[in-house]
N, C-alpha and C positions, 0 to 999 in steps of 0.2 A: 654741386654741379647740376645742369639742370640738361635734361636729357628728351628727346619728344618720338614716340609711338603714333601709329595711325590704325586704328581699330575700324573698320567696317565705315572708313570717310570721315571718322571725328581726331581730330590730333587731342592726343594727349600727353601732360609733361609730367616727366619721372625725377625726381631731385633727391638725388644721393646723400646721405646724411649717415656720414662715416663708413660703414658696412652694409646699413641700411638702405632701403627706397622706399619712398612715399608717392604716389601716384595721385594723380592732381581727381576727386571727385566731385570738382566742378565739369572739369572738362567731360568728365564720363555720364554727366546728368545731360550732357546735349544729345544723347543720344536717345534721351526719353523726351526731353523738353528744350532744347536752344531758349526758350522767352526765361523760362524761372528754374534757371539748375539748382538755387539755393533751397525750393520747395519741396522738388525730385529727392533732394537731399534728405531734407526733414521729413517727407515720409517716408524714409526706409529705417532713418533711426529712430520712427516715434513705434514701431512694431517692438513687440515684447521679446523675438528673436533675436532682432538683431541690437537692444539693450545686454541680453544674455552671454552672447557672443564677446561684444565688446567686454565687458565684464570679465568674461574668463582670457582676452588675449591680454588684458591690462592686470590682471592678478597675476599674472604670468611674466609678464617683459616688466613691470611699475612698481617700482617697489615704496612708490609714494602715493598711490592710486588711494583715495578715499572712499573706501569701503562702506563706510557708513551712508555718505552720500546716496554714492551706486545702489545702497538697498533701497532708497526712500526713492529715486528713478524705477527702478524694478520692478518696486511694486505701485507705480503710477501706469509705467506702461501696457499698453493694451487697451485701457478703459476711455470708454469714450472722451472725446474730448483733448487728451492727451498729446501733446506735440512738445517734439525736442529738436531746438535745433545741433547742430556742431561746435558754436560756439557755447552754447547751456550746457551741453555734455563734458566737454572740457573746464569751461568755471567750477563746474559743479564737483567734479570726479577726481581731477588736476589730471586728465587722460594724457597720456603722450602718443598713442597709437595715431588719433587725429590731429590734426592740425591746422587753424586757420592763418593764411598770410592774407596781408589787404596791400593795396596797388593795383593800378589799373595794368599793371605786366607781369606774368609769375604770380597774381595774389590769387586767393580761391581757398577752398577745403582741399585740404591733402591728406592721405590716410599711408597707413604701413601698407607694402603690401598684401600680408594677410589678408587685412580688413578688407582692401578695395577689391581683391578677387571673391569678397561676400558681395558688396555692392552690385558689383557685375553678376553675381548669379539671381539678386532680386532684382536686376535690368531684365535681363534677356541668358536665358543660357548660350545662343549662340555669341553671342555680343561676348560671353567670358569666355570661351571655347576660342575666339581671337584674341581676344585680350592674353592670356597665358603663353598664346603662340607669339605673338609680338614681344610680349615681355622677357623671355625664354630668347627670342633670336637676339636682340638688345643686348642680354647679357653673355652670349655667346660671343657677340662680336667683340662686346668689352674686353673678354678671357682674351681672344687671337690679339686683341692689338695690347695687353701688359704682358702677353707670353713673346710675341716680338720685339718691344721696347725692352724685355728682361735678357733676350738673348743678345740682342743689340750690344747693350752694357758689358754682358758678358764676354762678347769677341772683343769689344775694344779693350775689354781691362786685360783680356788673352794677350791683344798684339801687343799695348806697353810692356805687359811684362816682357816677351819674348824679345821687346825691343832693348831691353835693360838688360837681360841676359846675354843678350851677342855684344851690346857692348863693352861689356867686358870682357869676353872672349878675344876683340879686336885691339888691336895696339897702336897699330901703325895702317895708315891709310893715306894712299898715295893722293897727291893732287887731282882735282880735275878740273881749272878754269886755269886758263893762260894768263898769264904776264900780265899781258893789255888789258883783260880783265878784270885782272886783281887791280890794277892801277887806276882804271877807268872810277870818275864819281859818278853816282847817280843822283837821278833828282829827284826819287823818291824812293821810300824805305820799302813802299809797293815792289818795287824795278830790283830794290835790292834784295827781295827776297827771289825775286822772278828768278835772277841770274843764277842765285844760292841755288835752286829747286831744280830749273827747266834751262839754264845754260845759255837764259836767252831775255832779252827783256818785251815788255806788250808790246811796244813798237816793232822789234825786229820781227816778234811772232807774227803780226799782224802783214809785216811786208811777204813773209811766208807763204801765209794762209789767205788773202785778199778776199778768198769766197767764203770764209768758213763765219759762220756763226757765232756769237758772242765772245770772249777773249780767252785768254790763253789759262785761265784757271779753270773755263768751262770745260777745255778740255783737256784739262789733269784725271788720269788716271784714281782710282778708289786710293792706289796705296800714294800716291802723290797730294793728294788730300789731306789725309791722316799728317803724312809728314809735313806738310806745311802750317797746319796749325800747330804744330809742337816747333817750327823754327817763327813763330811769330809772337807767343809765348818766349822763346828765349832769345830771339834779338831785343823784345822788353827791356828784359832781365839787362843785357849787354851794355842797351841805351842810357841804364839807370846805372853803368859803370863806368860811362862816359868812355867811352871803347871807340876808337875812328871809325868810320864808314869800314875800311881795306880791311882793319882788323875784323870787325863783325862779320864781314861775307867772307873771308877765310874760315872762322868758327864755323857758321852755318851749312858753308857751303860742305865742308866735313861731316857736318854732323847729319846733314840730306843722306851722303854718299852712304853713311854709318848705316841710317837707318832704313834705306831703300833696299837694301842689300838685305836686311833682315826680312822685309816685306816681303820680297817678292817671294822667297821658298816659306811663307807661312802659310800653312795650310787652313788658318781659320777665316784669313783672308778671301782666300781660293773659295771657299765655300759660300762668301757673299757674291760672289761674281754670278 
């Protein structure tokens, strides 16, 4: 997944790779050079540091990292003359900390975090002193929105259950559509769930509501929601039991009443409101 920061006016892309991030050090060479970030590049890896460096975060995370290589790099680096690019470090090493993509969209050098927050301190200290603050709120945000989508999951798996448990508490549940109702066809499974749900079909709501805003599902309640996607799921089920029309909104329309009833005294509902 490919993710983008803004450091002191340069966008740069973050691409997730499992637990991982790799932070694009093409993008972060524009902040020394826009014309040749591939150069920017090469000179921070042809210095004897940051050969060293990389070295020890690859002995570390690589357990295929070619060591023998890496010394015959090590002890080239420094001495005049001397240039490595991203791509030579990686043939050379079998590195994984770096990484080259090509494409004119997404391609560039990309490095582990780690690594790029060295880059950034042979850029500019203050240029890394943003960098960590950006990178840092990014993942902060990431936390609040899977700690939301987890809570999320978690009330809904809450109210089925609690929807399972009162129905078996219940037994008997009195009608709530009339006669004419029952008897009335509709002309579409839409209408027939309308009736099951809201007692009413889009048209009739709409003679209701003339000023109101989009139709009668827009303005279904949270717990009218919930239950309508679980009678739309089991009218399914019904249609693939070749079940009449009357018969299926009978069922459904039961099985609303069943579950509205559960809703409405759930308190984990309550607490999305």
């Amino acid at each position: 997944m490919s993710k983008n920061i803004n450091v002191q006016g340069v966008d740069i892309s973050v691409l997730s790779d499992k637990k991982e991030e790799y932070i694009s050090l093409t993008d972060m060479a524009k902040y020394k050079n826009r014309e040749n970030m591939g150069l920017v590049i090469s000179h921070w890896l042809s210095t004897r540091y940051t050969v060293e460096f990389l070295g020890c975060w690859e002995r570390f995370n690589n357990p295929n990292f070619n060591l023998t290589e890496f010394s015959k790099v090590k002890n080239e680096s420094g001495s005049n003359g001397f240039v490595l690019s991203a791509k030579q470090w990686i043939e050379k090493t079998n590195a994984i900390g770096i990484t080259s993509k090509s494409g004119r969209y997404g391609g560039g050098t990309f490095a582990h975090s780690d690594i790029a927050f060295e880059f950034a301190t042979w850029l500019s200290a203050e240029f890394k002193f943003y960098l960590i603050k950006e990178f840092q709120r990014l993942k902060t945000e990431e936390q609040k929105k899977l700690s939301l989508e987890w809570n999320l999951q978690r009330t809904i798996s809450k109210v089925n259950y609690h929807i399972h448990t009162d129905a078996i508490k219940q037994h008997i549940i009195p009608p709530a559509l009339t006669k004419e109702q029952i008897n009335t066809v509709y002309a579409s499974e839409a209408d027939l769930l309308n009736v099951a749900l809201f007692g009413k079909t889009a048209l009739q709501w709409r003679k209701e509501k003339p000023k109101a805003k989009g139709n009668i599902r827009d303005d279904a309640t949270l717990e009218q929601l919930v239950v309508l996607s679980n009678l739309e799921s089991i009218n399914a089920l019904l249609i693939g039991q070749n079940l009449p029309q009357k018969e299926r909104l009978l069922i459904l329309n039961q099985t609303a009443i069943t579950q509205l009833k559960s809703l409405l005294d759930n308190k984990q509902i309550l607490k999305l409101k």
